[in-house]
Biopython code that builds the backbone (N, CA, C, O; Angstrom):
import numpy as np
from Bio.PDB.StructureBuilder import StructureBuilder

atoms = [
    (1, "UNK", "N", (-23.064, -20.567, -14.001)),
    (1, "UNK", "CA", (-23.024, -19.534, -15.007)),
    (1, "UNK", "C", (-21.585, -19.049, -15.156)),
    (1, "UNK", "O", (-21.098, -18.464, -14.189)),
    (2, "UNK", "N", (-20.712, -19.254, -16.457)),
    (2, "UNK", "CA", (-19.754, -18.880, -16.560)),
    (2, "UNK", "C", (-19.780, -17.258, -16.913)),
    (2, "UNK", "O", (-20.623, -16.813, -17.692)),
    (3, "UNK", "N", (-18.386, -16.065, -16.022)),
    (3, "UNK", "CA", (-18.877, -15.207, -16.966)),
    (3, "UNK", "C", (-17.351, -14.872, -17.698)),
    (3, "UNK", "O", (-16.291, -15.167, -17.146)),
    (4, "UNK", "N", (-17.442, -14.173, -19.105)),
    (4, "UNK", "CA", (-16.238, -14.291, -19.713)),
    (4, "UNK", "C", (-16.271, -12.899, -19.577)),
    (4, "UNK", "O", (-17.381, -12.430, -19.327)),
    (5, "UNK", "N", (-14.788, -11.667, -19.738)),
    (5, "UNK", "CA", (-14.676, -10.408, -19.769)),
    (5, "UNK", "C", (-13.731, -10.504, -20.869)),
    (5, "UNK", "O", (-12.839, -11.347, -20.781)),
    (6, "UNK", "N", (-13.829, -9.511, -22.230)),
    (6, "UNK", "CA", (-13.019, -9.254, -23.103)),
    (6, "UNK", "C", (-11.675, -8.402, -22.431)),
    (6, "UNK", "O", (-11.391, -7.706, -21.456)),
    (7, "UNK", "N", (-11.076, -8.963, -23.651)),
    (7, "UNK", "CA", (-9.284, -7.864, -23.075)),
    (7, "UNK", "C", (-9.316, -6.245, -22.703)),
    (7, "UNK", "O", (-8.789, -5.508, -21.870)),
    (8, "UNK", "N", (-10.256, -6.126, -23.821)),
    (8, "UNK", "CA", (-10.295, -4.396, -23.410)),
    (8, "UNK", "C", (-11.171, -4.155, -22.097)),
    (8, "UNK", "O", (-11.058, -2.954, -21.852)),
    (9, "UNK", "N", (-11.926, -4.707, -21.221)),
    (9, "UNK", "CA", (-12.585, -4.972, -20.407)),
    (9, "UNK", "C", (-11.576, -4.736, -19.105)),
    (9, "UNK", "O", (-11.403, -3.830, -18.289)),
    (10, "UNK", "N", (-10.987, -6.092, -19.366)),
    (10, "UNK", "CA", (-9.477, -6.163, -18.439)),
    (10, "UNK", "C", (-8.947, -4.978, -18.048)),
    (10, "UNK", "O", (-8.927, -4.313, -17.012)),
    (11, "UNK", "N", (-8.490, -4.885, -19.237)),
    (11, "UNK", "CA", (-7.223, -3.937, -19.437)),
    (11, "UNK", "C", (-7.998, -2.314, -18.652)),
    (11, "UNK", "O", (-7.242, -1.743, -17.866)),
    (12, "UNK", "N", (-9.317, -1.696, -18.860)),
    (12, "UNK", "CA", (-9.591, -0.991, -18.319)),
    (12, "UNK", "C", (-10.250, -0.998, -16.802)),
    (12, "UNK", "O", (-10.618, -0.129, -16.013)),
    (13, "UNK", "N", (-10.217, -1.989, -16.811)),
    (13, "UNK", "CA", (-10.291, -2.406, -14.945)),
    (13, "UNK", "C", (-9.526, -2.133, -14.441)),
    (13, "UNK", "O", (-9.615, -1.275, -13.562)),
    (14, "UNK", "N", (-8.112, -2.886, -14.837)),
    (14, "UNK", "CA", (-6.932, -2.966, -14.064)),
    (14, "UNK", "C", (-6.391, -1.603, -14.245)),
    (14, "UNK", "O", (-5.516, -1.382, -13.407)),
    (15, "UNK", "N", (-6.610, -0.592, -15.062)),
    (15, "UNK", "CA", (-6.309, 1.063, -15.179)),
    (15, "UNK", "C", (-7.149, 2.071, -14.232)),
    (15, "UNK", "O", (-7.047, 3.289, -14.089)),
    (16, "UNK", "N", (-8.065, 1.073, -13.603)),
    (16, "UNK", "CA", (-9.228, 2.009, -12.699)),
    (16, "UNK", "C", (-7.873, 2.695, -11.235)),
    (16, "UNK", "O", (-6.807, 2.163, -10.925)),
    (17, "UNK", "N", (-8.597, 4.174, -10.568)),
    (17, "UNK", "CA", (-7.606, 4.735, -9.795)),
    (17, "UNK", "C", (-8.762, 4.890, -9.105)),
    (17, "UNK", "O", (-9.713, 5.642, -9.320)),
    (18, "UNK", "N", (-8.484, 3.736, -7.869)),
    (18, "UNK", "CA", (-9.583, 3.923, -6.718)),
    (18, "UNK", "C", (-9.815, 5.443, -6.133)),
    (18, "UNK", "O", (-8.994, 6.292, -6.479)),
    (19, "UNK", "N", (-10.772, 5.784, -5.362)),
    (19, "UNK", "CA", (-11.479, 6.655, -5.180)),
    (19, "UNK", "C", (-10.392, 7.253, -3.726)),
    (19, "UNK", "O", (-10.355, 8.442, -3.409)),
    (20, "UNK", "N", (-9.512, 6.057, -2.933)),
    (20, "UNK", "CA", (-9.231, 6.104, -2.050)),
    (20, "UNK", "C", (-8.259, 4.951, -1.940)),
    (20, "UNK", "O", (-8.605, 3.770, -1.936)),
    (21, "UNK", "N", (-6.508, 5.566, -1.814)),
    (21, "UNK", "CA", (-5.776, 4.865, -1.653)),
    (21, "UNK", "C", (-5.624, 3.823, -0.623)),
    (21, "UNK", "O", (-5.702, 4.253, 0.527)),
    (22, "UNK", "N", (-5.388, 2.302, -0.780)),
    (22, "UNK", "CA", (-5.388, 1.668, -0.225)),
    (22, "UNK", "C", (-3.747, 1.309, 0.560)),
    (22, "UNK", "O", (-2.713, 0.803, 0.125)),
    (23, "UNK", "N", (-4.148, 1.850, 1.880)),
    (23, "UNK", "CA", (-2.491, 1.186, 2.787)),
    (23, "UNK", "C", (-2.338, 0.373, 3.052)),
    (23, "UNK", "O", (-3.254, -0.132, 3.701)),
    (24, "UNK", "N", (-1.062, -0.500, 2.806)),
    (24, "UNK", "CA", (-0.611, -2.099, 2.817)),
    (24, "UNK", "C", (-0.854, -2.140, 4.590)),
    (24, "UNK", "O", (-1.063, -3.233, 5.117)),
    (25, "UNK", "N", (-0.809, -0.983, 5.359)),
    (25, "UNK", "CA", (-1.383, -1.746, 6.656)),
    (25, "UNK", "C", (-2.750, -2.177, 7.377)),
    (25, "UNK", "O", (-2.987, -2.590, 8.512)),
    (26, "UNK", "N", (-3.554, -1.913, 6.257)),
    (26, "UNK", "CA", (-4.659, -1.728, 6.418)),
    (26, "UNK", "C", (-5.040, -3.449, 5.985)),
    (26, "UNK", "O", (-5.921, -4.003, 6.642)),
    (27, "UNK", "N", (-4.475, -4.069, 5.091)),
    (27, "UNK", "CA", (-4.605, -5.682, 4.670)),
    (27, "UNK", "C", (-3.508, -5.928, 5.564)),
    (27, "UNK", "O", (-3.748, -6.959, 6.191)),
    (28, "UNK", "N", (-2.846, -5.624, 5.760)),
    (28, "UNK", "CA", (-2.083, -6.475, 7.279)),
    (28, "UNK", "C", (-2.997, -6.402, 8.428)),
    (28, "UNK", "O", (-3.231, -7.436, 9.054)),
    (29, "UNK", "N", (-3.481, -5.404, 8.734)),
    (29, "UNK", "CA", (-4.460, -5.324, 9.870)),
    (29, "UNK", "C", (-5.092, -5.961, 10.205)),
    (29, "UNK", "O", (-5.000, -6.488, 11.315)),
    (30, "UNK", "N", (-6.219, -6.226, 9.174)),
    (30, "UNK", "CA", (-7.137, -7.165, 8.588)),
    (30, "UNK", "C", (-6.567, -8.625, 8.671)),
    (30, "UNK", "O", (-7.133, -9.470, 9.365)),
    (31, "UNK", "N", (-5.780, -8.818, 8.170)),
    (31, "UNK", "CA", (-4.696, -10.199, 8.789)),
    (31, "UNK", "C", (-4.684, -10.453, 9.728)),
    (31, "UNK", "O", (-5.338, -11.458, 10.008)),
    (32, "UNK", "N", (-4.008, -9.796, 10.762)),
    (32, "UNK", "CA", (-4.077, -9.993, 11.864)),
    (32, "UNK", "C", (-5.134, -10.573, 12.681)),
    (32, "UNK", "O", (-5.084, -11.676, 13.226)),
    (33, "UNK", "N", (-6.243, -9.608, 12.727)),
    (33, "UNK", "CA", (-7.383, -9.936, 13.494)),
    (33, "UNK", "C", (-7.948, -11.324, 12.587)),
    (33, "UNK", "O", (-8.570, -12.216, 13.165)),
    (34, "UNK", "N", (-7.757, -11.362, 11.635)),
    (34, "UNK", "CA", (-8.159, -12.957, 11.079)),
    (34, "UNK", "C", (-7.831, -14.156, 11.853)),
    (34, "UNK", "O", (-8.431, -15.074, 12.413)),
    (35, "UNK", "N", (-6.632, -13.766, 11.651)),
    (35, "UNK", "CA", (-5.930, -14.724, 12.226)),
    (35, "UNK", "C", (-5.422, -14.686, 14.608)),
    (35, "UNK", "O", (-4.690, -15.264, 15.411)),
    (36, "UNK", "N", (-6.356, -13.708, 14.570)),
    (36, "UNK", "CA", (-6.120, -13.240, 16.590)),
    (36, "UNK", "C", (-5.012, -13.557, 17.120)),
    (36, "UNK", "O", (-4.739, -14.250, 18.100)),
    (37, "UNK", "N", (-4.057, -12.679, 15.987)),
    (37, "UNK", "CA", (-2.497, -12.174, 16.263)),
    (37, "UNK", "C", (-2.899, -10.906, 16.815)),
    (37, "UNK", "O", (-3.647, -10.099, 16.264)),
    (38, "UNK", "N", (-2.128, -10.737, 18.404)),
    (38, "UNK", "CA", (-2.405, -9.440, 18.759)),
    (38, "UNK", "C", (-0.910, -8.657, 18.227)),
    (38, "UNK", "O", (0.161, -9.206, 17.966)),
    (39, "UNK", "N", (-1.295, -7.032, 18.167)),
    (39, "UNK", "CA", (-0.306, -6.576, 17.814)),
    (39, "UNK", "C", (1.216, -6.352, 18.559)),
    (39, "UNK", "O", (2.282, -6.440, 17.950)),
    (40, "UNK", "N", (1.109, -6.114, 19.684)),
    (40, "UNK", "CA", (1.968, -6.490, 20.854)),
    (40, "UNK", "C", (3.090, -7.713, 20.806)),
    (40, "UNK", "O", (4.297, -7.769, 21.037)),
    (41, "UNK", "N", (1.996, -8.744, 20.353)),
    (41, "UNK", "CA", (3.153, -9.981, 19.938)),
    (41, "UNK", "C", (3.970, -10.168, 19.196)),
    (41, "UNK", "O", (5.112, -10.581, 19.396)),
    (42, "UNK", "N", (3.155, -9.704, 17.672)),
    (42, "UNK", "CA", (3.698, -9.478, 16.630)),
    (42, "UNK", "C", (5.150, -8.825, 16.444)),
    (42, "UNK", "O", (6.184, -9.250, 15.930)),
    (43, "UNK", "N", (4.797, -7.576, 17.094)),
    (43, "UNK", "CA", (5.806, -6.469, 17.456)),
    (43, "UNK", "C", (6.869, -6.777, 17.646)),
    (43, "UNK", "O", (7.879, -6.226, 17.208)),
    (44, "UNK", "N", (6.767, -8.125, 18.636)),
    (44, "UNK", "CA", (7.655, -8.397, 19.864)),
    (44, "UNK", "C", (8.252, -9.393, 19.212)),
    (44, "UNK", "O", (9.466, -9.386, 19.416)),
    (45, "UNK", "N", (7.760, -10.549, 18.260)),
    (45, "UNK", "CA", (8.552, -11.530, 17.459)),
    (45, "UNK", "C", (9.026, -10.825, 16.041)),
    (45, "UNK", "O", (9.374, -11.656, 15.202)),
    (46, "UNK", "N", (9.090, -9.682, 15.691)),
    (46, "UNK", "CA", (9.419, -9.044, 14.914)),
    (46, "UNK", "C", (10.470, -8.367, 15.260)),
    (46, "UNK", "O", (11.086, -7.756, 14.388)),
    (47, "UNK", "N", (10.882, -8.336, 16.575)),
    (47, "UNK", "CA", (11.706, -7.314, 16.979)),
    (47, "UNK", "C", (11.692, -5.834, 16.550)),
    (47, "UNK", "O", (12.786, -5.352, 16.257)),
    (48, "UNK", "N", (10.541, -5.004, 16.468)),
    (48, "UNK", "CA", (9.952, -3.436, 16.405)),
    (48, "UNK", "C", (9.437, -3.555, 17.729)),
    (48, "UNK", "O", (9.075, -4.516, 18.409)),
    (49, "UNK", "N", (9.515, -2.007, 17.963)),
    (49, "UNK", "CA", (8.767, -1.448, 18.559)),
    (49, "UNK", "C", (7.342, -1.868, 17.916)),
    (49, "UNK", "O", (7.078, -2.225, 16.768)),
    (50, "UNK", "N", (6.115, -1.620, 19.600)),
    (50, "UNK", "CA", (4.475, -1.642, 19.186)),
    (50, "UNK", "C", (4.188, -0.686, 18.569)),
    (50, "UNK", "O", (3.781, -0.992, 17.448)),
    (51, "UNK", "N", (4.204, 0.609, 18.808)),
    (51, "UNK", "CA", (4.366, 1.814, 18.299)),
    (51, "UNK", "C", (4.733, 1.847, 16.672)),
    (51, "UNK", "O", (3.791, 2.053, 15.906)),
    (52, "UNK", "N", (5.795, 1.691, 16.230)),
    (52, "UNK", "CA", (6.198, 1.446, 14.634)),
    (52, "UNK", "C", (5.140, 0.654, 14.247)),
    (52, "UNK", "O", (4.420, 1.114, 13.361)),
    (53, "UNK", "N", (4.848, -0.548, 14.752)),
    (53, "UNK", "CA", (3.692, -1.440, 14.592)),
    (53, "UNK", "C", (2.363, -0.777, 14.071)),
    (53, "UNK", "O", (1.645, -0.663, 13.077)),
    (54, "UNK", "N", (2.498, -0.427, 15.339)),
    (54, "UNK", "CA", (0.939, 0.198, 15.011)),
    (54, "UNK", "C", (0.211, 1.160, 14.235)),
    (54, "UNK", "O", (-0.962, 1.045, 13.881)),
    (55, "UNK", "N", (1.270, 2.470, 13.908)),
    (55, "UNK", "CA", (1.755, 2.900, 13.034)),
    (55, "UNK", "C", (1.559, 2.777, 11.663)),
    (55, "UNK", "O", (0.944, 3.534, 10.912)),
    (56, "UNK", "N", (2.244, 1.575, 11.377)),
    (56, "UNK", "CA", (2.314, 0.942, 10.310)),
    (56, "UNK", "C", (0.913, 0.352, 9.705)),
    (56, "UNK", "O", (0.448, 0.743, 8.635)),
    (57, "UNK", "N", (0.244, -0.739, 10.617)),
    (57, "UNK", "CA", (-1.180, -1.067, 10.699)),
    (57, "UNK", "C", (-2.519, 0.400, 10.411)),
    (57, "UNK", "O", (-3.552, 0.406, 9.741)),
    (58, "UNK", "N", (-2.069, 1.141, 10.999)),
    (58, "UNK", "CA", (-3.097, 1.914, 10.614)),
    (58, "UNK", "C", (-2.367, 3.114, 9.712)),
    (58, "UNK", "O", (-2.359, 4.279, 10.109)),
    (59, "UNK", "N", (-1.901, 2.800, 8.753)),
    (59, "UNK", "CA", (-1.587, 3.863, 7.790)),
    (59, "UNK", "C", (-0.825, 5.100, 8.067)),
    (59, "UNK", "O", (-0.594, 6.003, 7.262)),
    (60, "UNK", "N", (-0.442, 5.023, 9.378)),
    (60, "UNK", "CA", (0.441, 6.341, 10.051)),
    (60, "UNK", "C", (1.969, 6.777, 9.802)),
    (60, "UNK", "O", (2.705, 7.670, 10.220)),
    (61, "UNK", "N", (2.082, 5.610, 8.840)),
    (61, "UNK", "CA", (3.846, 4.990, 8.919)),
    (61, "UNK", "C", (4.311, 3.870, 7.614)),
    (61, "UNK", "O", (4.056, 2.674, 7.470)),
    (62, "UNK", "N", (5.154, 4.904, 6.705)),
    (62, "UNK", "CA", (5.110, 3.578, 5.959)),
    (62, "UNK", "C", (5.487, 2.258, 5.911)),
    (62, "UNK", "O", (6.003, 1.953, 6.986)),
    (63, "UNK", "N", (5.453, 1.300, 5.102)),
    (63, "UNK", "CA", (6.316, 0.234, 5.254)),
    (63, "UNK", "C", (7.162, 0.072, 3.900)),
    (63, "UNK", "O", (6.931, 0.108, 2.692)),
    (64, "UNK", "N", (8.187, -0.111, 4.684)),
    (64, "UNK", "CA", (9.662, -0.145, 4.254)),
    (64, "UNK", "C", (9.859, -1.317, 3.944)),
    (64, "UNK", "O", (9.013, -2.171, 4.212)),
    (65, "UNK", "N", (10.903, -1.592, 3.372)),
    (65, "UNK", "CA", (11.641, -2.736, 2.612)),
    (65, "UNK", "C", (11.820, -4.113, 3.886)),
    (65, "UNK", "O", (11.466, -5.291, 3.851)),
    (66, "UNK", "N", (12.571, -3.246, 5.000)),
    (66, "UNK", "CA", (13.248, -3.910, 5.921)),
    (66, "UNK", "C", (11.823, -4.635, 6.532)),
    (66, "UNK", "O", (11.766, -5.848, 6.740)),
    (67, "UNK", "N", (10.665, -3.690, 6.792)),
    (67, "UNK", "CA", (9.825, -4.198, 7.407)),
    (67, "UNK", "C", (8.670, -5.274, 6.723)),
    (67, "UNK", "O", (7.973, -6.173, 7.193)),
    (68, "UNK", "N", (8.870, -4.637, 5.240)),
    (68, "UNK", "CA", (8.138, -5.957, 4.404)),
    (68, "UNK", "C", (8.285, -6.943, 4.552)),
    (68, "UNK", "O", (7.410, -7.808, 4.578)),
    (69, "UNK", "N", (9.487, -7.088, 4.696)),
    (69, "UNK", "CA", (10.637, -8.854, 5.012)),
    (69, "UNK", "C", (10.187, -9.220, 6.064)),
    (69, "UNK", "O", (9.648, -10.326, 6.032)),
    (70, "UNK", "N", (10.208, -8.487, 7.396)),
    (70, "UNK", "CA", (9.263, -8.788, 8.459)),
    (70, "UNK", "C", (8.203, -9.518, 8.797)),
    (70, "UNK", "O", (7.964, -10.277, 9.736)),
    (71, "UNK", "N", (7.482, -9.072, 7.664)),
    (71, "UNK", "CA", (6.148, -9.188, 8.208)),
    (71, "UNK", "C", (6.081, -10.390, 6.948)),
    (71, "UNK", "O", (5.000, -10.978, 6.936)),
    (72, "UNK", "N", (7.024, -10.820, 5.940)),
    (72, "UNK", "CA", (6.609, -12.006, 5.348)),
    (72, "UNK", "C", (7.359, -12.975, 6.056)),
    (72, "UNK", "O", (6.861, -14.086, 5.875)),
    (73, "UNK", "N", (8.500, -13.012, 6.896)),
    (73, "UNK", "CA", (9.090, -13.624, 8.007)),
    (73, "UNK", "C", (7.958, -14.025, 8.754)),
    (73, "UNK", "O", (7.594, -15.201, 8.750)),
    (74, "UNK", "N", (7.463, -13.284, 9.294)),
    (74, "UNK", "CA", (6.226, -13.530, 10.673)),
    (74, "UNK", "C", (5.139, -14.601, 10.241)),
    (74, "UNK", "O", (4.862, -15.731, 10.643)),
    (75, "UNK", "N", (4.650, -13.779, 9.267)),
    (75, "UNK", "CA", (3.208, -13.740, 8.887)),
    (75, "UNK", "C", (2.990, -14.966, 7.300)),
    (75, "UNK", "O", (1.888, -15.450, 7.042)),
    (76, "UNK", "N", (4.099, -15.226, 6.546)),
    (76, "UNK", "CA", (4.418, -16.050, 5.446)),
    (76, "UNK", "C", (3.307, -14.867, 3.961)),
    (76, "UNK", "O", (2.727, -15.512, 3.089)),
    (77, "UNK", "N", (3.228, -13.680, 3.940)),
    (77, "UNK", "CA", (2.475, -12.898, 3.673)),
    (77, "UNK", "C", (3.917, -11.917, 2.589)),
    (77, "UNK", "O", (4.670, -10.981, 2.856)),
    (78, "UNK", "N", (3.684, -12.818, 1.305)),
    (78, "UNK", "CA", (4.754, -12.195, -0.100)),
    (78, "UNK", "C", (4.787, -10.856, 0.300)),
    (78, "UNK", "O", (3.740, -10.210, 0.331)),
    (79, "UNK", "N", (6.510, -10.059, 0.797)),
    (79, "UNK", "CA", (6.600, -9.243, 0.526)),
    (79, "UNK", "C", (6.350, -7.825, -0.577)),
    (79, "UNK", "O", (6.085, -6.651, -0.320)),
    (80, "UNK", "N", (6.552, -8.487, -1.768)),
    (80, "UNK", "CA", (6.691, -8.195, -3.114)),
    (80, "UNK", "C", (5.273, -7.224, -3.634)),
    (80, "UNK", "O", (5.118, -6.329, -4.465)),
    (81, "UNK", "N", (4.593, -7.763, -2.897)),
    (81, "UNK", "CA", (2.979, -7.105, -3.607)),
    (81, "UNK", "C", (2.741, -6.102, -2.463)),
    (81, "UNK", "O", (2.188, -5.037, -2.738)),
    (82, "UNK", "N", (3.178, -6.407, -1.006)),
    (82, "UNK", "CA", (2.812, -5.433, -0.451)),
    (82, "UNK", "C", (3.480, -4.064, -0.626)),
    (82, "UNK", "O", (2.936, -2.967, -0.760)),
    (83, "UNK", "N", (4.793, -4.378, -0.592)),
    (83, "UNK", "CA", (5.841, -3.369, -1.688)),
    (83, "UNK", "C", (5.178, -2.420, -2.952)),
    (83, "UNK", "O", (5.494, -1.365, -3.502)),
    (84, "UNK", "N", (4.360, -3.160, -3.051)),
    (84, "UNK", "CA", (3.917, -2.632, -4.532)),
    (84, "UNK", "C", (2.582, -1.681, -3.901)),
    (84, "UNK", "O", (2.419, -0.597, -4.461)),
    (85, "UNK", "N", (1.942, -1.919, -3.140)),
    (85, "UNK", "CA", (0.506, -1.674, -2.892)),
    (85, "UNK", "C", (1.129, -0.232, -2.342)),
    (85, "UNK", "O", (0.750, 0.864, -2.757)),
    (86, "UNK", "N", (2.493, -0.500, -1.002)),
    (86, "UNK", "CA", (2.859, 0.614, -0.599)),
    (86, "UNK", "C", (3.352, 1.989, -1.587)),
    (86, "UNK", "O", (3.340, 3.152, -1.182)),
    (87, "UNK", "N", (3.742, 1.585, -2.842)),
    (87, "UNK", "CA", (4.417, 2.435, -3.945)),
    (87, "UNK", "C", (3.071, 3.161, -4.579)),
    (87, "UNK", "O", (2.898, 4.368, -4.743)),
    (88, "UNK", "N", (2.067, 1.948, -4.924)),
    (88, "UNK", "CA", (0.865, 2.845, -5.087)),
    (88, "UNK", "C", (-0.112, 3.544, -4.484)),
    (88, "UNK", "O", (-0.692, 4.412, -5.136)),
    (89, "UNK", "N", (-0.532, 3.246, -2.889)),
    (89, "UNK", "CA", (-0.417, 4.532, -2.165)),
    (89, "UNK", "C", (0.397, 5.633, -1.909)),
    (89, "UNK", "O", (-0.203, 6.685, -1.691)),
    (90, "UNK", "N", (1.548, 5.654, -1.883)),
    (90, "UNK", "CA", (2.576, 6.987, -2.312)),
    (90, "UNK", "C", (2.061, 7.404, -3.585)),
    (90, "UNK", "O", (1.629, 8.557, -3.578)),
    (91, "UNK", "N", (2.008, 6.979, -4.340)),
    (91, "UNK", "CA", (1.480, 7.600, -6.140)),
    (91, "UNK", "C", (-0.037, 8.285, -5.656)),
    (91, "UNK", "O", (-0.088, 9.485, -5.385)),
    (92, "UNK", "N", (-1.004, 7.593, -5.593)),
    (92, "UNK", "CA", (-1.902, 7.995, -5.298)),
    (92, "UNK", "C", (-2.255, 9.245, -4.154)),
    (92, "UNK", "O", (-3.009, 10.211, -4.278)),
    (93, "UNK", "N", (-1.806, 9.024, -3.549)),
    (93, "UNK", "CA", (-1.817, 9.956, -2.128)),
    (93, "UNK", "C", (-1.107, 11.455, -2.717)),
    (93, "UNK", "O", (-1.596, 12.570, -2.539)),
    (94, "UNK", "N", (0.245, 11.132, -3.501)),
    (94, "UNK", "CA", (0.847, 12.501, -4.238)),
    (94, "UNK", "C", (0.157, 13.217, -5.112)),
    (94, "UNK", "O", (0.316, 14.421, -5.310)),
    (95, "UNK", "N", (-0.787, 12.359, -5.772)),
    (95, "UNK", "CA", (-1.744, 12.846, -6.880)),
    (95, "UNK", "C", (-2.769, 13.649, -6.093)),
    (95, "UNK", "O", (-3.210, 14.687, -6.587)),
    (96, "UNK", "N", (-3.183, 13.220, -4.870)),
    (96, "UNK", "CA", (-4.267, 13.795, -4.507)),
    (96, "UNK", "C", (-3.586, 15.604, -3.652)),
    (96, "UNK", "O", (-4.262, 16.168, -2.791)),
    (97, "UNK", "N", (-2.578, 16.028, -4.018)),
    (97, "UNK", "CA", (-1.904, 16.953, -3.520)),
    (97, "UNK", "C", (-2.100, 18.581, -4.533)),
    (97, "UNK", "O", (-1.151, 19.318, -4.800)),
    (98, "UNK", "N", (-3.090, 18.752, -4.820)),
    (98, "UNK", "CA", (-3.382, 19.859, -5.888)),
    (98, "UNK", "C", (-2.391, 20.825, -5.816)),
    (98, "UNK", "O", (-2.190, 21.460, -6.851)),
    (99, "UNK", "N", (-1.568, 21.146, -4.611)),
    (99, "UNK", "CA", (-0.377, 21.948, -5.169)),
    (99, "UNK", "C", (0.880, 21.750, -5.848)),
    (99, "UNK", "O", (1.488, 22.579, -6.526)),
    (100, "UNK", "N", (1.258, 20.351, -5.545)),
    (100, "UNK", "CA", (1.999, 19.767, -6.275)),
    (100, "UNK", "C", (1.951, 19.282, -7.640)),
    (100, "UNK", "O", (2.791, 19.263, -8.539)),
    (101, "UNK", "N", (0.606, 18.850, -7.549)),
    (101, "UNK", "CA", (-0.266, 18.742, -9.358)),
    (101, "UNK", "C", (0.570, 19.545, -10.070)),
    (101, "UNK", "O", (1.386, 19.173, -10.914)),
    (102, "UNK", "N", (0.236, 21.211, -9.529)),
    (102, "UNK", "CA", (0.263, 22.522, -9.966)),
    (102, "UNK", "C", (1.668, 22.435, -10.403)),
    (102, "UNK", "O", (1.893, 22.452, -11.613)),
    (103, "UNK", "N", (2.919, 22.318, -9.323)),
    (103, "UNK", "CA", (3.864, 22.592, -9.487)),
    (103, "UNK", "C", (4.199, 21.417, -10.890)),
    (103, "UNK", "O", (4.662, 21.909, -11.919)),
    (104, "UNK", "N", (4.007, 20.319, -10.850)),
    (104, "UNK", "CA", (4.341, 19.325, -12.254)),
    (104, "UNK", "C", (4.324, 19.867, -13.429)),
    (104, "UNK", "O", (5.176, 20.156, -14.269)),
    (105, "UNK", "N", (2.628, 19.998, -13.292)),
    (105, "UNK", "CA", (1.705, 20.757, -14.343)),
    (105, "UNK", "C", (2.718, 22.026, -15.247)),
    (105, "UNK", "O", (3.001, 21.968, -16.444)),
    (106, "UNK", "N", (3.182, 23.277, -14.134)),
    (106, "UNK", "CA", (3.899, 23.881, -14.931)),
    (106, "UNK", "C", (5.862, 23.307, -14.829)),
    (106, "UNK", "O", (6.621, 24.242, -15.084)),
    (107, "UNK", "N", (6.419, 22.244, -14.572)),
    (107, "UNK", "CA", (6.674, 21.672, -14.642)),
    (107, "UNK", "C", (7.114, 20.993, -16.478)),
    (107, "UNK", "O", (7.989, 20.911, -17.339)),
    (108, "UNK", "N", (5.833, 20.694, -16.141)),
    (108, "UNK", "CA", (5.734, 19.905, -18.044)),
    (108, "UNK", "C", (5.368, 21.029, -19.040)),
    (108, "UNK", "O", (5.399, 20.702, -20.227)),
    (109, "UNK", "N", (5.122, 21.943, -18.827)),
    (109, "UNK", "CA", (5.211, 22.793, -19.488)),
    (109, "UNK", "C", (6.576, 23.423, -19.866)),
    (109, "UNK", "O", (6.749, 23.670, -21.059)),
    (110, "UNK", "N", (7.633, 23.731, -18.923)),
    (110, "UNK", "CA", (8.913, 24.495, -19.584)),
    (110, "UNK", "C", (9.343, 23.138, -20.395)),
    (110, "UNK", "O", (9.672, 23.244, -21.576)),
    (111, "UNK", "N", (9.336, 21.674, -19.648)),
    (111, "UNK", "CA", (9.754, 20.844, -20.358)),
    (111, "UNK", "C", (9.170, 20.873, -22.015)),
    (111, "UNK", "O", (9.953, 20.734, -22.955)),
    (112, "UNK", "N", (7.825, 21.056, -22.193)),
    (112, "UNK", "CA", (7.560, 21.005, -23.577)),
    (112, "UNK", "C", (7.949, 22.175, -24.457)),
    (112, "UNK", "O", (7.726, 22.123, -25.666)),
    (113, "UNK", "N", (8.436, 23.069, -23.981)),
    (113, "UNK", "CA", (9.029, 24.340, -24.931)),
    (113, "UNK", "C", (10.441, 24.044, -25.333)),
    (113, "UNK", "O", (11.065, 24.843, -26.031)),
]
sb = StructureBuilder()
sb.init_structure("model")
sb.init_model(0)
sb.init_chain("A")
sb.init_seg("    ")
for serial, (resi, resn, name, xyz) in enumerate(atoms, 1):
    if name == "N":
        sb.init_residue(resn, " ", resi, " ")
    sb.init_atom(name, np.array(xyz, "f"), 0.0, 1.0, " ", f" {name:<3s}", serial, name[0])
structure = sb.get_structure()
């Protein structure tokens, strides 16, 4: 059964804002144990600390540029998208900040006068 989705279909999928930001260490994580890379090792052929590691893996810590490269060094795992995933948990995560909303909110307001 083929199934086909129209453009406007698409296009409002790919605009959906999950319920719950997703952290690029959280699909590294998941990697890992796929593949029964312990984190310790990883760490250790990465030259980080376990700690930053771990950190990182469970959403405690972001990942950085330097460490993206890392972990596509290690792991052969495109920097580029995880980069991206990390930018949209920062977006997302800021959005979910109702005082800051606030502060934008009036914000765009002096801007529109």
């Amino acid at each position: 059964m083929e199934v086909r989705f129209d453009k406007q279909y698409l296009k409002d999928f790919n605009n959906l804002i999950p319920a719950f930001p997703t952290h690029p260490g959280e699909i590294l994580k998941d990697e890992l144990e796929y593949r029964g890379i312990s984190q310790r090792k990883l760490a250790e052929s990465m030259g980080i600390r376990y700690t930053v590691l771990n950190e990182i893996l469970n959403g405690h810590r972001p990942l950085t540029e330097k460490t993206a490269l890392l972990f596509e060094a290690a792991l052969g795992i495109d920097s580029e998208p995880l980069m991206r995933l990390q930018t949209k948990y920062n977006m997302l995560t800021i959005k979910q900040d109702s005082s800051f909303m606030e502060r934008l909110a009036k914000l765009r307001h002096i801007a529109a006068l």
